[in-house]
Backbone as CSV, one residue per row, in Angstrom:
resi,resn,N_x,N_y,N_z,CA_x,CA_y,CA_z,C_x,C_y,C_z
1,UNK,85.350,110.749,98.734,85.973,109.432,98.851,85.305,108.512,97.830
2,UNK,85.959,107.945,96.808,85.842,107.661,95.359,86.297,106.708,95.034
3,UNK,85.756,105.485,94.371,87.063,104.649,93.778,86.416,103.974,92.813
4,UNK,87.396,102.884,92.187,86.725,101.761,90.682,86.976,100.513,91.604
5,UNK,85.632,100.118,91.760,86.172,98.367,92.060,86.473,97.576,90.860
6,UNK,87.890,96.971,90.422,88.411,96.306,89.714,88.829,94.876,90.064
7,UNK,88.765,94.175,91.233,88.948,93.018,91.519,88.121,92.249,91.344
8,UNK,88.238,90.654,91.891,87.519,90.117,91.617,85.796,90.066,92.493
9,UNK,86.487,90.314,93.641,84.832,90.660,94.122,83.873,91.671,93.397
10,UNK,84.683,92.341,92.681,83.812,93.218,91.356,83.404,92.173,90.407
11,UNK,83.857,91.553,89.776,83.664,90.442,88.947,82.023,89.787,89.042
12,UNK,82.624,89.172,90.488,81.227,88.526,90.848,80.241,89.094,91.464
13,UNK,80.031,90.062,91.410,78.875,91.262,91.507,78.732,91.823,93.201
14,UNK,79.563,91.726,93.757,79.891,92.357,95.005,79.598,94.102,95.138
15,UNK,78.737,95.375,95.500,78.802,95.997,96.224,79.958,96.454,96.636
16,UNK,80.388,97.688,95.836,81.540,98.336,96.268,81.684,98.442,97.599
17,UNK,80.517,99.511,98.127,80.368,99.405,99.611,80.934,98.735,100.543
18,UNK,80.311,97.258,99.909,80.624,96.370,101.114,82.054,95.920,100.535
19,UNK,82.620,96.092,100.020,84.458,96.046,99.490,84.880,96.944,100.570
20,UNK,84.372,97.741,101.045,84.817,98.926,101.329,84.922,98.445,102.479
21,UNK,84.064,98.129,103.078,83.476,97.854,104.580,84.319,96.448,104.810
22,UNK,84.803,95.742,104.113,84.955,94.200,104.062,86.945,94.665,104.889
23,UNK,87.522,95.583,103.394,88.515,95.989,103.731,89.183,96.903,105.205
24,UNK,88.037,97.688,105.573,88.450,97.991,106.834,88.122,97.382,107.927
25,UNK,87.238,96.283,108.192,87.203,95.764,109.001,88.228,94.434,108.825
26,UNK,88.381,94.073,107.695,89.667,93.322,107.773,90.950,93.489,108.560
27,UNK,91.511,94.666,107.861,92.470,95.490,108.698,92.838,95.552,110.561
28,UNK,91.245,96.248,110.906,90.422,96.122,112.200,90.756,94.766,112.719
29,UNK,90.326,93.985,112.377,90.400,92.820,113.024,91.908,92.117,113.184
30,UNK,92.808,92.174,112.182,94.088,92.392,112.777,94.593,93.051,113.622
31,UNK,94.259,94.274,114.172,94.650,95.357,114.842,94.279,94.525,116.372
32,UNK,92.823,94.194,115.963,92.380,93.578,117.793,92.973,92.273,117.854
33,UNK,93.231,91.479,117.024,93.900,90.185,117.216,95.156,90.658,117.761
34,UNK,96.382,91.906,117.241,97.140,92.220,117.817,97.219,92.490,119.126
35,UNK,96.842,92.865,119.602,96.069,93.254,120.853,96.346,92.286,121.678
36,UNK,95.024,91.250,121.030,94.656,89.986,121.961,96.120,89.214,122.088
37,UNK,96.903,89.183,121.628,98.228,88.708,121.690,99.361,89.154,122.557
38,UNK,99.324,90.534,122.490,99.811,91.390,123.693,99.029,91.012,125.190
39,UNK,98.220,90.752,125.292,96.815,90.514,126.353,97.506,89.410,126.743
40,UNK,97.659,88.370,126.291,97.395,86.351,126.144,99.150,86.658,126.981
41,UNK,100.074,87.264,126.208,101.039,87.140,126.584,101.615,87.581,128.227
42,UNK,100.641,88.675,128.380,101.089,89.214,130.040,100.129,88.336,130.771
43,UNK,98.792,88.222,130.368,97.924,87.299,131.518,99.187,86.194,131.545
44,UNK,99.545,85.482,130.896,100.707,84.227,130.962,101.705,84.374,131.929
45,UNK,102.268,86.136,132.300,103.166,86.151,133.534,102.210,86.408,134.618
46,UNK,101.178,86.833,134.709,99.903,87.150,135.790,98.973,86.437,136.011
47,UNK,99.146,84.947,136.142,97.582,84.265,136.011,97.064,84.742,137.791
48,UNK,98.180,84.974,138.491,97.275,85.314,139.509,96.223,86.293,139.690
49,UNK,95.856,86.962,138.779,95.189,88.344,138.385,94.007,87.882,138.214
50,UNK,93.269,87.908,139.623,91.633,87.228,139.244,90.550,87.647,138.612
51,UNK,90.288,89.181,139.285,89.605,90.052,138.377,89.522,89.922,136.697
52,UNK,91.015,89.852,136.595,91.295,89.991,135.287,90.331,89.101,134.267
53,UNK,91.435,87.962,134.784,90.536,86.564,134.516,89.238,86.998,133.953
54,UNK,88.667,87.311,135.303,86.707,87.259,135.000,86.857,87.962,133.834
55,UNK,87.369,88.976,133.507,86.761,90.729,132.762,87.427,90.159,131.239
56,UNK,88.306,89.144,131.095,88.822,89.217,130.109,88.877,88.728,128.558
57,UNK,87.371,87.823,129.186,87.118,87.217,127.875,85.556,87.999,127.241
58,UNK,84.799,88.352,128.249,84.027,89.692,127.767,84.645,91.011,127.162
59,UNK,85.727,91.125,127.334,86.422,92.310,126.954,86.778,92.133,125.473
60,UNK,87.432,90.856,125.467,87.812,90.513,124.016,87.125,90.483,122.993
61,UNK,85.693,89.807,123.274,84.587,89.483,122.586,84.437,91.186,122.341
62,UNK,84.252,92.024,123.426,83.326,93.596,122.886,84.474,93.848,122.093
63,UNK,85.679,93.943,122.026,86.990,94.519,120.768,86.355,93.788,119.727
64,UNK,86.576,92.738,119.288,85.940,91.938,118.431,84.727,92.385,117.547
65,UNK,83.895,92.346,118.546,82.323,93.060,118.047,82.428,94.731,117.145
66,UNK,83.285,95.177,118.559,83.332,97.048,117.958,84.693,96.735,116.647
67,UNK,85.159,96.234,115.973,86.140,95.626,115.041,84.830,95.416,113.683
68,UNK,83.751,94.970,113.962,82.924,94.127,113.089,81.975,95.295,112.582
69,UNK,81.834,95.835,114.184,80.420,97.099,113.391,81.067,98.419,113.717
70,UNK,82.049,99.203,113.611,82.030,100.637,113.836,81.848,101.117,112.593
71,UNK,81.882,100.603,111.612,82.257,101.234,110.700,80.644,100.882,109.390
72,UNK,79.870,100.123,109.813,78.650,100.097,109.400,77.927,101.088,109.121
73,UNK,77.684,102.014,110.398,76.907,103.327,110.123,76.993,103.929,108.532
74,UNK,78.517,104.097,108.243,78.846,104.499,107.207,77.611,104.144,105.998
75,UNK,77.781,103.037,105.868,76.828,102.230,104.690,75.598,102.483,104.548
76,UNK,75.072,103.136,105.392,73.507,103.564,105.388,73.500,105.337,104.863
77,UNK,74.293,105.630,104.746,75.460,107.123,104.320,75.898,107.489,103.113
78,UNK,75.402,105.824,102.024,75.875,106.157,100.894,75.201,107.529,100.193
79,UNK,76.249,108.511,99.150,74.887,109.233,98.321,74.554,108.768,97.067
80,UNK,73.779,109.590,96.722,73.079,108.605,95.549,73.754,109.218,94.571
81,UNK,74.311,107.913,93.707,75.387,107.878,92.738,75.471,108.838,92.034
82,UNK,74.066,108.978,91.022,73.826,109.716,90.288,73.867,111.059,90.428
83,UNK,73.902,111.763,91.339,74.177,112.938,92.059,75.646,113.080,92.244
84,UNK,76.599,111.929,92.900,77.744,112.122,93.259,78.792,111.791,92.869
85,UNK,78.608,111.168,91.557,79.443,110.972,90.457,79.655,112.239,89.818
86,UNK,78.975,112.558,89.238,79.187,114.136,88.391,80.025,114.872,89.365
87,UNK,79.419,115.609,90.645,80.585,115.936,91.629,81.805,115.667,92.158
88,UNK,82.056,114.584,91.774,83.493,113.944,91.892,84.064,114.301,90.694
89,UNK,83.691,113.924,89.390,84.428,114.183,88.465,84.812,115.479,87.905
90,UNK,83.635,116.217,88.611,84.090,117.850,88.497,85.566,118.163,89.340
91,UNK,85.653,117.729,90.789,86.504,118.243,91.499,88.171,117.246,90.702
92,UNK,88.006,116.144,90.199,88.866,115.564,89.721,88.646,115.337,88.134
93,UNK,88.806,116.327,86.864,88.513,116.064,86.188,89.690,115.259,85.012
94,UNK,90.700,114.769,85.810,91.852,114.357,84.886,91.997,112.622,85.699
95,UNK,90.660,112.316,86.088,90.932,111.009,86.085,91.393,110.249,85.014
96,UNK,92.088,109.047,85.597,92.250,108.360,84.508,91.480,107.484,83.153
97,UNK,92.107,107.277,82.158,91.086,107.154,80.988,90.150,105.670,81.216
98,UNK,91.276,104.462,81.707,90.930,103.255,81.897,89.318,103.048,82.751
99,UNK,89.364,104.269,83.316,88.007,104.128,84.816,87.046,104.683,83.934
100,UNK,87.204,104.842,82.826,85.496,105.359,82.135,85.062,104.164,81.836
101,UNK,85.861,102.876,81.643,85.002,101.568,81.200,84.776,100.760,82.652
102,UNK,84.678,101.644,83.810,84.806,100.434,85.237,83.716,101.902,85.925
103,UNK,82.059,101.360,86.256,82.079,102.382,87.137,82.378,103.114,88.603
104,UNK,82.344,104.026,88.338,82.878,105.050,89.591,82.113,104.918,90.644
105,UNK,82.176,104.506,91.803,81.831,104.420,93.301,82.095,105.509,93.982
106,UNK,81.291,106.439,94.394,81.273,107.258,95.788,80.740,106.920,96.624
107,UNK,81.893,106.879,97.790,81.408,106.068,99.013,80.624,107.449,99.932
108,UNK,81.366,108.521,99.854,80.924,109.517,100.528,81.381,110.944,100.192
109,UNK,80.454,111.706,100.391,81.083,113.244,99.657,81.922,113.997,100.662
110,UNK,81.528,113.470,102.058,82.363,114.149,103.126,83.283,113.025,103.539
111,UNK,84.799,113.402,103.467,85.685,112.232,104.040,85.945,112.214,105.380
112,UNK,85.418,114.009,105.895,86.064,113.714,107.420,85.279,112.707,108.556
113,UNK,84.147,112.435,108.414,83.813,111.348,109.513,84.337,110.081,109.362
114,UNK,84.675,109.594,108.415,85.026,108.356,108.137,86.899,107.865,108.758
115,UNK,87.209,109.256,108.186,88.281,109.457,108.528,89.295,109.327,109.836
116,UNK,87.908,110.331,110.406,88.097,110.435,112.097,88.230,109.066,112.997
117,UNK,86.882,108.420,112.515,86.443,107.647,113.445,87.346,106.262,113.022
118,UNK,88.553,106.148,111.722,89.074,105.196,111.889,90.426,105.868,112.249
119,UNK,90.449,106.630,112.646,91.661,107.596,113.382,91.431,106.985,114.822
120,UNK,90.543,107.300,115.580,90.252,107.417,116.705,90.510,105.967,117.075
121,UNK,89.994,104.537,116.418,89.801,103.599,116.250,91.363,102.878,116.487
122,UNK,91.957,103.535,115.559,93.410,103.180,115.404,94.262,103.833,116.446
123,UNK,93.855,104.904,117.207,94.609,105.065,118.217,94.466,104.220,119.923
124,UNK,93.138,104.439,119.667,92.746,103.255,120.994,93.330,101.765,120.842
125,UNK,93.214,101.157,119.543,93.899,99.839,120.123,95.417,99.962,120.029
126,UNK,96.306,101.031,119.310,97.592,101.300,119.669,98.148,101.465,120.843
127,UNK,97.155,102.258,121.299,97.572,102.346,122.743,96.918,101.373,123.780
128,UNK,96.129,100.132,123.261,96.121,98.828,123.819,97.355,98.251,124.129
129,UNK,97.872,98.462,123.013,98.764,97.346,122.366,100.067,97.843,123.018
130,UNK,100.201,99.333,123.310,101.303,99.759,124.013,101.183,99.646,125.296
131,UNK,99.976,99.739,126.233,99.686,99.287,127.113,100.191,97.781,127.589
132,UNK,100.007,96.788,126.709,100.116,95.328,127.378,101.621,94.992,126.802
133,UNK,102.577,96.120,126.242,103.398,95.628,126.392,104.111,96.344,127.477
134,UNK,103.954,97.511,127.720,104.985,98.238,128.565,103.821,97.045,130.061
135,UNK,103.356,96.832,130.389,103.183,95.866,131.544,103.911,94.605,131.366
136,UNK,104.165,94.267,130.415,104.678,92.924,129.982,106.028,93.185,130.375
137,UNK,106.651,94.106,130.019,107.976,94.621,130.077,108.109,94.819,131.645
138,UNK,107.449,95.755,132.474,107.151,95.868,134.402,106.965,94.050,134.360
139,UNK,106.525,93.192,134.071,106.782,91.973,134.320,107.613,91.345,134.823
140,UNK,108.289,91.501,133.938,109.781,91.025,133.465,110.759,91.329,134.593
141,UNK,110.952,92.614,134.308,111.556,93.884,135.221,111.517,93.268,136.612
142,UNK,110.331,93.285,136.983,110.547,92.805,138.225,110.096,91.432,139.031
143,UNK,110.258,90.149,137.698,110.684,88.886,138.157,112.428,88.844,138.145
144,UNK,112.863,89.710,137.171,114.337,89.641,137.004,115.021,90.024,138.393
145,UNK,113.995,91.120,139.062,114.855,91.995,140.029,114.458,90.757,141.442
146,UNK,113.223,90.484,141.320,113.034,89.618,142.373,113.649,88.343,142.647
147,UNK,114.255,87.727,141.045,114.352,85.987,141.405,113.515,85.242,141.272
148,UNK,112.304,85.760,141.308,110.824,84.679,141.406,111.039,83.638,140.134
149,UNK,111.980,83.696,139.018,111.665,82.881,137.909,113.222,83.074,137.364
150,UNK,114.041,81.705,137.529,115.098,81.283,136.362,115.497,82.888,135.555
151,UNK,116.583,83.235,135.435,117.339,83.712,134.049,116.928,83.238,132.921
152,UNK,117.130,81.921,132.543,116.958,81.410,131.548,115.608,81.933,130.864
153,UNK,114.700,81.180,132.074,113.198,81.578,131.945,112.732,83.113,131.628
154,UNK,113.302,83.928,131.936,113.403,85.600,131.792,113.200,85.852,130.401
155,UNK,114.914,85.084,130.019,115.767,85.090,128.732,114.560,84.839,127.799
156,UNK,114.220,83.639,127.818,112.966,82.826,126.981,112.240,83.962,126.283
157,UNK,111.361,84.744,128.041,110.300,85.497,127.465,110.708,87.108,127.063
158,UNK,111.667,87.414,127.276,112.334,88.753,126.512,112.426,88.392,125.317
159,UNK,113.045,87.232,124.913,113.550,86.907,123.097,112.008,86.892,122.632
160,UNK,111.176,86.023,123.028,110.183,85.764,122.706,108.780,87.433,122.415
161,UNK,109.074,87.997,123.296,108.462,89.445,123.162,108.878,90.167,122.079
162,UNK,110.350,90.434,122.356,110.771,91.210,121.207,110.700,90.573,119.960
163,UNK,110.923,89.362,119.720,109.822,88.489,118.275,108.396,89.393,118.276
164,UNK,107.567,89.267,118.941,106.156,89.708,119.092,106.279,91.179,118.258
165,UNK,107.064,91.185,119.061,107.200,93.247,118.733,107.397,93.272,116.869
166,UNK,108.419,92.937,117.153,108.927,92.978,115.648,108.267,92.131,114.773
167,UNK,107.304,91.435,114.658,106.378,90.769,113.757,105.145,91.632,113.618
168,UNK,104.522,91.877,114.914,103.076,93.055,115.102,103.514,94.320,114.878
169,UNK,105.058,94.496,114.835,105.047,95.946,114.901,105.066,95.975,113.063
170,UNK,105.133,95.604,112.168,105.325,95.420,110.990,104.108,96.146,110.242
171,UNK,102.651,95.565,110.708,101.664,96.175,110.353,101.703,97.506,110.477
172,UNK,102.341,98.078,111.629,102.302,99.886,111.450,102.964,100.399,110.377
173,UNK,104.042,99.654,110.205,105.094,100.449,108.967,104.065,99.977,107.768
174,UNK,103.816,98.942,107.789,103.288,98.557,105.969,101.597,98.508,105.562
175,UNK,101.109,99.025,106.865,99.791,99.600,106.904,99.225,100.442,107.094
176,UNK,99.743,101.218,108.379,99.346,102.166,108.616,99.693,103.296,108.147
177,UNK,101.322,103.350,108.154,101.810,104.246,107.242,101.706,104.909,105.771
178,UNK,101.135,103.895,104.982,100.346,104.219,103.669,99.269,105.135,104.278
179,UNK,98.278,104.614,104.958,97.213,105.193,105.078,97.081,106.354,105.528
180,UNK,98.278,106.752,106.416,98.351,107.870,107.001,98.441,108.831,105.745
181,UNK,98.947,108.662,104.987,99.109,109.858,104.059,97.340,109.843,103.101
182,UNK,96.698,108.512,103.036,95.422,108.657,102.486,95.199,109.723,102.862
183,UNK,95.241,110.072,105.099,94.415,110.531,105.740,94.739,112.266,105.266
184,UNK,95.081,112.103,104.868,96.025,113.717,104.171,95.600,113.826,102.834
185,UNK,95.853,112.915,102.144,95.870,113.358,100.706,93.924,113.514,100.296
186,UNK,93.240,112.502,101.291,91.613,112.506,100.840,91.157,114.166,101.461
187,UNK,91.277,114.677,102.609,90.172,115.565,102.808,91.152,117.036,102.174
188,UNK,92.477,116.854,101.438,93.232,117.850,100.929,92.381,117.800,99.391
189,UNK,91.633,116.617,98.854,91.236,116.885,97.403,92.441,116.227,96.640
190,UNK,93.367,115.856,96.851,94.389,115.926,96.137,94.261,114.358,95.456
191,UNK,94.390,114.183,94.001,94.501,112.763,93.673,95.629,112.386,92.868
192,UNK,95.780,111.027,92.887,97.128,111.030,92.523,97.440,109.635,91.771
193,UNK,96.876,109.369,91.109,96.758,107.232,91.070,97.806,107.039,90.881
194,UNK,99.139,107.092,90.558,100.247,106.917,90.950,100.398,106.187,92.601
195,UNK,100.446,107.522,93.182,100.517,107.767,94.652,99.674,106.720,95.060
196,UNK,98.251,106.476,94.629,97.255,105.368,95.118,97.708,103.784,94.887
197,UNK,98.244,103.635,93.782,98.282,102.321,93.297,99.744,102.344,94.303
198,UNK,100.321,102.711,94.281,101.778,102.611,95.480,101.233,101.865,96.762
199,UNK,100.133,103.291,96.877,99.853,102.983,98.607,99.062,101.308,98.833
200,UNK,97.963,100.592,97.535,97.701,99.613,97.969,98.761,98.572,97.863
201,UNK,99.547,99.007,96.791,100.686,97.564,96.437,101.004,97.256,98.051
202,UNK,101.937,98.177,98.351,102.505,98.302,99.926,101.539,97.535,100.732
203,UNK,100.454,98.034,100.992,99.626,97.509,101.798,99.082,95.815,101.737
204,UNK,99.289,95.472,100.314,98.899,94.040,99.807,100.037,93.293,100.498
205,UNK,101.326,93.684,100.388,102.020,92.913,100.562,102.778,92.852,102.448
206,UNK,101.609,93.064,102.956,101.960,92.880,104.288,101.610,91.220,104.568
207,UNK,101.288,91.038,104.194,101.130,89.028,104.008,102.699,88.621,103.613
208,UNK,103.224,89.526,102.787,104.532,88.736,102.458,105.544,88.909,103.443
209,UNK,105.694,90.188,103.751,106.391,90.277,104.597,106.391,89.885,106.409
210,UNK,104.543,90.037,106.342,104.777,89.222,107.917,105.026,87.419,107.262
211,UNK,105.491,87.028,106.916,105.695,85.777,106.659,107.259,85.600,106.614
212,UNK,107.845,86.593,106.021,109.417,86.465,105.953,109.852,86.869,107.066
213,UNK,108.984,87.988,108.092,109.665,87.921,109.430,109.593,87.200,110.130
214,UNK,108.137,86.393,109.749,107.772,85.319,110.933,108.864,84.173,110.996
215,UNK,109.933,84.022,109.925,110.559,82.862,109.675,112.185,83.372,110.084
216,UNK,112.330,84.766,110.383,113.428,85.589,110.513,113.744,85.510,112.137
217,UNK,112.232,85.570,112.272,112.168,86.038,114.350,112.082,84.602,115.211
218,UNK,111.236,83.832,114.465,111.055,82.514,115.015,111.744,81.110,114.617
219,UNK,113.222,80.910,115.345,113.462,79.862,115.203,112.985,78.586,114.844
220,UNK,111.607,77.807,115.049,110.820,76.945,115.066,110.406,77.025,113.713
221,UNK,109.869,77.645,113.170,109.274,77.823,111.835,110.159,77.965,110.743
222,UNK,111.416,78.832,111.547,112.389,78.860,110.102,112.576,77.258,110.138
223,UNK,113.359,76.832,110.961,113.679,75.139,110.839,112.681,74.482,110.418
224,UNK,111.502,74.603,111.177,110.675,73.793,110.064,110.301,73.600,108.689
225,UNK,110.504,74.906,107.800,110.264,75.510,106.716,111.562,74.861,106.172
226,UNK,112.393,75.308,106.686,114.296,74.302,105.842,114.048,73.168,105.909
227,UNK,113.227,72.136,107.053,112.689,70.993,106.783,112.764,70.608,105.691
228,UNK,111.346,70.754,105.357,110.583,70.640,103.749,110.683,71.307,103.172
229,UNK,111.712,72.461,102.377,112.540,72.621,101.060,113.212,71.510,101.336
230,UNK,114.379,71.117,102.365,115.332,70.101,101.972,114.550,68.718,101.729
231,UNK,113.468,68.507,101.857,112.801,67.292,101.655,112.268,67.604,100.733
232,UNK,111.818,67.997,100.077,111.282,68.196,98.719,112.502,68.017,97.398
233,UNK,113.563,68.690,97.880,115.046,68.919,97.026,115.257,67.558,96.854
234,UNK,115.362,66.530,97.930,116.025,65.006,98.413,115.046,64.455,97.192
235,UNK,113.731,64.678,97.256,112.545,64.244,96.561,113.141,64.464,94.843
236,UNK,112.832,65.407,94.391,113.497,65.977,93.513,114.685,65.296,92.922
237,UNK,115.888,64.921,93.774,116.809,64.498,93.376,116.746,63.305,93.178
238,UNK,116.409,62.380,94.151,115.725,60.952,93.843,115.182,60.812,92.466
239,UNK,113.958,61.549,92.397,113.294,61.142,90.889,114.606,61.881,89.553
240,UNK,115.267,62.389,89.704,116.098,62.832,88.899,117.160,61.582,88.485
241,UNK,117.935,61.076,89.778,118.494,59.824,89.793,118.107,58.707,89.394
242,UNK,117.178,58.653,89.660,116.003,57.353,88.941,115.413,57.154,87.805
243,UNK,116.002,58.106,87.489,115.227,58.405,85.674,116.777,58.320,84.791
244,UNK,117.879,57.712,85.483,119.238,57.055,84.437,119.481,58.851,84.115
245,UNK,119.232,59.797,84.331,120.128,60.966,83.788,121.181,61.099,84.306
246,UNK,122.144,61.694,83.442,123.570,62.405,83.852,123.532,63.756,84.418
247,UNK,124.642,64.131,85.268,124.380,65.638,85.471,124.303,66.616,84.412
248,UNK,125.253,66.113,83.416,125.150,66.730,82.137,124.355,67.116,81.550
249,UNK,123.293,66.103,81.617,121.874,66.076,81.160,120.754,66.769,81.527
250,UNK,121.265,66.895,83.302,120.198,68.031,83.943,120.607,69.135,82.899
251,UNK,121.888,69.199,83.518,122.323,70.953,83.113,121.566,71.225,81.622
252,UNK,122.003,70.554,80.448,121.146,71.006,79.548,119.795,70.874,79.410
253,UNK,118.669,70.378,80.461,117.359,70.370,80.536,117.224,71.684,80.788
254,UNK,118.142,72.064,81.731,117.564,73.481,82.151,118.039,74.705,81.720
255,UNK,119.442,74.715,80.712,119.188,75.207,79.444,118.464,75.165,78.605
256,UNK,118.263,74.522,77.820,116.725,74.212,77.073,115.762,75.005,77.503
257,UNK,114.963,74.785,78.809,114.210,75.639,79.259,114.246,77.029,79.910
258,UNK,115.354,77.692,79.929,115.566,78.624,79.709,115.986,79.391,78.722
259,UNK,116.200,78.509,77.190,116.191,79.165,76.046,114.276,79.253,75.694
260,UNK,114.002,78.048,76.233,112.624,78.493,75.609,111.284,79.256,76.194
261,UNK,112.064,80.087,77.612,111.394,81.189,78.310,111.815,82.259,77.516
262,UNK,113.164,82.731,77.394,113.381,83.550,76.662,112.365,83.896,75.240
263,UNK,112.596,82.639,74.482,112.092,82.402,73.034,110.272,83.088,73.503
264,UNK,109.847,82.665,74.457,108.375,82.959,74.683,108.088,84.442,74.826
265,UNK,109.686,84.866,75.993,109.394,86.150,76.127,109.370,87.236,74.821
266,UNK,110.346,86.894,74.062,110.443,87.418,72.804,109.211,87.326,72.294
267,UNK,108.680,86.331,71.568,107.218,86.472,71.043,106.460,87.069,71.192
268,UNK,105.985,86.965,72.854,105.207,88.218,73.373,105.207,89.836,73.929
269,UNK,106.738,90.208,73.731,107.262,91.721,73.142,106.984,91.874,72.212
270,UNK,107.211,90.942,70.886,107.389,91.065,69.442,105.625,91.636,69.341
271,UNK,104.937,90.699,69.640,102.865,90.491,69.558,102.515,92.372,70.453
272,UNK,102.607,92.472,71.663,102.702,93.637,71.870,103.105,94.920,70.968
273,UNK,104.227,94.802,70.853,104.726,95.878,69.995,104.048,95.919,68.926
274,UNK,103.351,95.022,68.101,102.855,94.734,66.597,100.942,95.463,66.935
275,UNK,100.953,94.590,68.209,99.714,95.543,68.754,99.614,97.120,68.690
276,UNK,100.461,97.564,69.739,100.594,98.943,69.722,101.086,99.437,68.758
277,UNK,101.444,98.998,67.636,101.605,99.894,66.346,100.394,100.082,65.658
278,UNK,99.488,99.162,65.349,97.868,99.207,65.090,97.119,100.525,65.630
């Protein structure tokens, strides 16, 4: 298990390692926040649940904690470079050319413990998380069957769950699912930087996409968000109006500036190409 730190925490002299360590407990800690959300949401149909109560904010805190350090041990595990560089590059000797000017990090020569234990890791709070909803769901089920609480009120917290679902459930497809094939492709030997640079793009952009669902699933936020574009636009148009232009006048401003993106883009094909002929 091998890599080039190229970001900016490389830059500023950051410890691959702890890149390493930074990134999976990042992850981690989404996973238990997921959790804690599934949790927050059924205590909300159960406050009568006293026990619970007591057990439940110690409970959170130890997820939390085991989120922060399982994965520490590792770091005291590093081998020594100089030894485990050469061995890496033997078993992969068609790395790419760019990583001879970035050095090579081995985090570890054996991938399966690391592997395991964020296997194991990832199945326990899944099946947290499936846990507090299939109770959430027996909730429901049987305030609906009883009467104890409004239709409406039912209605509320079904729409409102299945939002939950479909926002938290997002991280499995655009996180876990990359990784699952890491968990295959690392202790198979097999490398692929293609295949790698795929799997982090995907994974980067789970910020974008829990953001476009969050605005897809939740009424409140989409409206708020159409808010302020349309107030910004009003803004926009005001100072446009106020400045004596014609529409005419927009329109060719923004011709203009789209002849002279073009004109830029050209230049810097033209400079490239003149490069790579050198």
């Amino acid at each position: 298990m091998a890599g080039n730190g190229i970001g900016v925490l490389s830059m500023i002299g950051l410890n691959t390692g702890f890149q390493v360590y930074f990134s999976v407990t990042i992850v981690s800690v989404l996973v238990a926040t997921m959790v804690r959300v599934y949790e927050h949401r059924w205590y909300l149909l159960t406050r009568n649940r006293k026990l619970w109560r007591k057990f439940r904010g110690p409970l959170c805190y130890t997820n939390y904690i085991i989120c922060i350090t399982f994965f520490i041990p590792f770091l005291f595990f590093v081998p020594d470079q100089t030894e485990a560089i050469p061995a890496i590059l033997k078993k992969v000797p068609c790395y790419h050319l760019y990583t001879q000017n970035v050095p090579l990090y081995v985090f570890t020569l054996n991938p399966i413990p690391p592997i395991i234990t964020v296997a194991v890791f990832s199945i326990v709070q899944i099946g947290l998380m499936t846990l507090f909803i299939s109770l959430t769901v027996r909730v429901l089920t049987y305030q609906a069957r009883r009467n104890t609480t409004s239709q409406y009120t039912i209605s509320l917290h079904r729409r409102f769950l299945y939002a939950l679902i479909a926002q938290t459930g997002l991280p499995v497809i655009v996180v876990f699912c990359p990784l699952l094939s890491l968990f295959y492709l690392i202790p198979m030997g097999y490398h692929n930087q293609m295949i790698t640079n795929f799997i982090f793009i995907f994974v980067s952009l789970h910020g974008f996409f829990s953001t476009v669902l969050l605005l897809l699933v939740h009424k409140p936020y989409r409206t708020a968000t159409l808010r302020i574009l349309k107030s910004a636009a009003d803004i926009l148009f005001r100072k446009l109006l106020n400045s004596g232009k014609s529409e005419f006048q927009f329109r060719q401003i923004i011709i203009n500036r789209e002849n002279v993106n073009k004109q830029l883009l050209r230049i810097c094909q033209d400079y490239i190409l003149s490069f790579e002929s050198r």
